[in-house]
C-alpha positions as CSV (number, residue, x, y, z in Angstrom):
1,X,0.0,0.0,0.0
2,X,2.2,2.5,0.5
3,X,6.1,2.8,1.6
4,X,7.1,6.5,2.7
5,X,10.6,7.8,5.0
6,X,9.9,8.4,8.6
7,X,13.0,10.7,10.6
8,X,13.6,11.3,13.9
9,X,15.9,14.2,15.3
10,X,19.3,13.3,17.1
11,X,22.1,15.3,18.1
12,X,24.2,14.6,14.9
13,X,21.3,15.2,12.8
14,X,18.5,13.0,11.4
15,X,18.1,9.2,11.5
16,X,15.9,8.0,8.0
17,X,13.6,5.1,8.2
18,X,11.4,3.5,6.1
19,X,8.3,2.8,7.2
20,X,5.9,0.1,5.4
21,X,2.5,-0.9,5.2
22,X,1.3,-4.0,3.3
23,X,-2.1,-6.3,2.8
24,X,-2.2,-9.4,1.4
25,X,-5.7,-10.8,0.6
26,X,-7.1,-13.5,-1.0
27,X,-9.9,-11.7,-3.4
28,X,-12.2,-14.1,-2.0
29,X,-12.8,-14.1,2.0
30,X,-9.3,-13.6,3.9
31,X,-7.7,-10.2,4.6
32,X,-4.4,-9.6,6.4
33,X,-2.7,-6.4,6.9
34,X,1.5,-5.7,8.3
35,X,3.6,-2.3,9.0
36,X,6.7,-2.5,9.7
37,X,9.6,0.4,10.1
38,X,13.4,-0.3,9.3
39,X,16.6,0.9,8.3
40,X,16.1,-0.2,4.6
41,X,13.2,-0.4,2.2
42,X,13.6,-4.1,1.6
43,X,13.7,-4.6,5.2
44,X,10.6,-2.8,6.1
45,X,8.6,-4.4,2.5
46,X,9.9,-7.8,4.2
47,X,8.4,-7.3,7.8
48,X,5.0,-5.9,7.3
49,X,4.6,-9.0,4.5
50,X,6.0,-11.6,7.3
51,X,3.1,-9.3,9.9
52,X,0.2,-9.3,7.3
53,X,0.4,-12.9,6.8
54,X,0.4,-13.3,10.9
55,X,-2.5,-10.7,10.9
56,X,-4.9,-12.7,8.3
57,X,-8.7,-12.3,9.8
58,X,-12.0,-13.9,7.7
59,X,-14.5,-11.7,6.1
60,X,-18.0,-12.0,6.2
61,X,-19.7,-11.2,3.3
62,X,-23.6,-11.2,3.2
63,X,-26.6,-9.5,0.8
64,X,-28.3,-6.7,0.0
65,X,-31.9,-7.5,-0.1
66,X,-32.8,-11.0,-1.5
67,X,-30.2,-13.8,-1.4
68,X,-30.2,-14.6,-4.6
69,X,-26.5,-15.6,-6.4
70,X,-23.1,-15.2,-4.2
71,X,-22.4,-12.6,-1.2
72,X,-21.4,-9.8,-2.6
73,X,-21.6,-7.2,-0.1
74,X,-20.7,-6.6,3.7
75,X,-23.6,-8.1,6.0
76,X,-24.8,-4.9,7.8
77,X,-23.0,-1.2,8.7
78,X,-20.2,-1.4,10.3
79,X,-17.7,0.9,11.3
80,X,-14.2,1.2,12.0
81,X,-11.4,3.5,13.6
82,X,-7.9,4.2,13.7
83,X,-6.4,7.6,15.2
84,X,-8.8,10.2,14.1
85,X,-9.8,7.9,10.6
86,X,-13.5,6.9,11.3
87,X,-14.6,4.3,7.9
88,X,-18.1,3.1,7.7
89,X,-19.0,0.6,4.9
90,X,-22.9,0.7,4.2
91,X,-24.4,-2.4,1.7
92,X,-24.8,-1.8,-1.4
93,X,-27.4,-3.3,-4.7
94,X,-25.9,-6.3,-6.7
95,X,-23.6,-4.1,-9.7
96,X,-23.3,-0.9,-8.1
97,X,-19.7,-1.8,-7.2
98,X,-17.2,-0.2,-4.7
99,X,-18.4,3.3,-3.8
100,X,-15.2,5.3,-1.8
101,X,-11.5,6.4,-2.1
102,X,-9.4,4.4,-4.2
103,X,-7.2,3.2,-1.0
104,X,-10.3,1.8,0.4
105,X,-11.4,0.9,-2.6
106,X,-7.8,-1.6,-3.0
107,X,-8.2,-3.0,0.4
108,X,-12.3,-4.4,-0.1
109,X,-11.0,-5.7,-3.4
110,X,-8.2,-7.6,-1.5
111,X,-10.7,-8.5,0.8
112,X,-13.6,-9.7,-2.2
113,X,-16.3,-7.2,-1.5
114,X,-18.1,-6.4,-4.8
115,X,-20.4,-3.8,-4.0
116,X,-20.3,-1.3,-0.9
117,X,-20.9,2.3,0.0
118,X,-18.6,3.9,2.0
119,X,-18.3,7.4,4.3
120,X,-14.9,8.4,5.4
121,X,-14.1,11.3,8.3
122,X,-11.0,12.3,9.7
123,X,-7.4,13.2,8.1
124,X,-7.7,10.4,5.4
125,X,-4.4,12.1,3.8
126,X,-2.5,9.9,6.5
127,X,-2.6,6.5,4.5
128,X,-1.5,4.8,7.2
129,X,-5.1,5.4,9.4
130,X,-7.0,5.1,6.4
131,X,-6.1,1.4,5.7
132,X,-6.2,0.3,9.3
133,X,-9.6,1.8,9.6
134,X,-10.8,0.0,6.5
135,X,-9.0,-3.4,8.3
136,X,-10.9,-2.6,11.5
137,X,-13.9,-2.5,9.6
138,X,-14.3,-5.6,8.4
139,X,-12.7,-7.0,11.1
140,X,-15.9,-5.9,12.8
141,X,-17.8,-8.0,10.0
142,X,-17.6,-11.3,12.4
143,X,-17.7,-9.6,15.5
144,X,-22.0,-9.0,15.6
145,X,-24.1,-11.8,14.5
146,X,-27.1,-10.7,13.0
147,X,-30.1,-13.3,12.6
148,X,-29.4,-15.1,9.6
149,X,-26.3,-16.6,11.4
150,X,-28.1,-17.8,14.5
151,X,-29.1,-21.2,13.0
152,X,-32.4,-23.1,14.5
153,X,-33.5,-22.0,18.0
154,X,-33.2,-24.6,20.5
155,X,-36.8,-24.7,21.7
156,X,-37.0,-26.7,25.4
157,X,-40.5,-27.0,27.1
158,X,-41.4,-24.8,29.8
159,X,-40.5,-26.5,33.3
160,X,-44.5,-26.2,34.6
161,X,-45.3,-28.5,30.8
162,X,-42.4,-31.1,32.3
163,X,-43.1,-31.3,35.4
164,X,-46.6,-31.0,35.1
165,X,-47.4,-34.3,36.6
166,X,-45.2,-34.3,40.1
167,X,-47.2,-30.7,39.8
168,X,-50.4,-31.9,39.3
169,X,-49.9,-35.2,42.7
170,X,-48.7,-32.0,45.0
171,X,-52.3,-30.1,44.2
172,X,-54.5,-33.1,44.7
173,X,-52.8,-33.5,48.0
């Protein structure tokens, strides 16, 4: 995503870094993202690839309106934040496609969204923020489980229905 020179201010001058971020993604459900700050470019690249792979979460994908075809779009509204970045992805109809800034907009296609809206606040010019916002928001995707992921309800009789007859001897008596 992005590779950019971080210094820091020492008595004989200034110490140059590099500082690295990185996601690796499938395209299909898996998304993991990596920083990493070091001496030398290659160094930092090589780091924050070694920490996105540790950092790999799922993605849940669900519809907009019927379920007909694949998932194509986050489940619900979520929302995400990292320093003063707020993200907040918002479903979107089958062919509308990926409505917000292109670095977003590289991280749900890593991730395999197809369609989503999106509203950004904050200093999005600090790339940084803006892509682990975006990550925090879909990490939030399996974090709520809304009602089509509850499977059957386990439905137990009322204790009064079984225990109606020990019930029912004590009255009588």
């Amino acid at each position: 995503m992005q590779v950019k020179p971080v210094q820091k201010q020492t008595k004989a001058g200034q110490r140059t870094r590099f500082k690295a971020h990185v996601i690796i993604g499938d395209g299909m459900n898996y998304l993991g993202l990596g920083w990493k700050c070091h001496k030398e470019v290659q160094g930092a690249i090589k780091g924050s690839i070694i920490m996105a792979k540790t950092n790999i979460i799922p993605i849940r994908k669900g519809y907009w309106g019927n379920k007909i075809g694949e998932c194509h779009t986050v489940p619900y509204k979520v929302t995400g934040k990292s320093g003063s970045v707020k993200v907040r992805l918002i479903p979107a109809p089958k062919g509308t496609g990926i409505v917000c800034p292109p670095v977003s907009k590289k991280v749900l296609q890593f991730a395999g969204i197809q369609d989503v809206y999106s509203k950004t606040s904050g200093k999005t010019r600090t790339r940084g923020n803006f892509v682990k916002a975006t990550y925090a928001c879909l990490e939030n995707t399996y974090k709520f489980m809304n009602p089509d992921f509850w499977g059957a309800p386990d439905i137990k009789a009322h204790p009064f229905e079984v225990h109606q007859a020990s019930l029912d001897k004590h009255e009588r008596k």
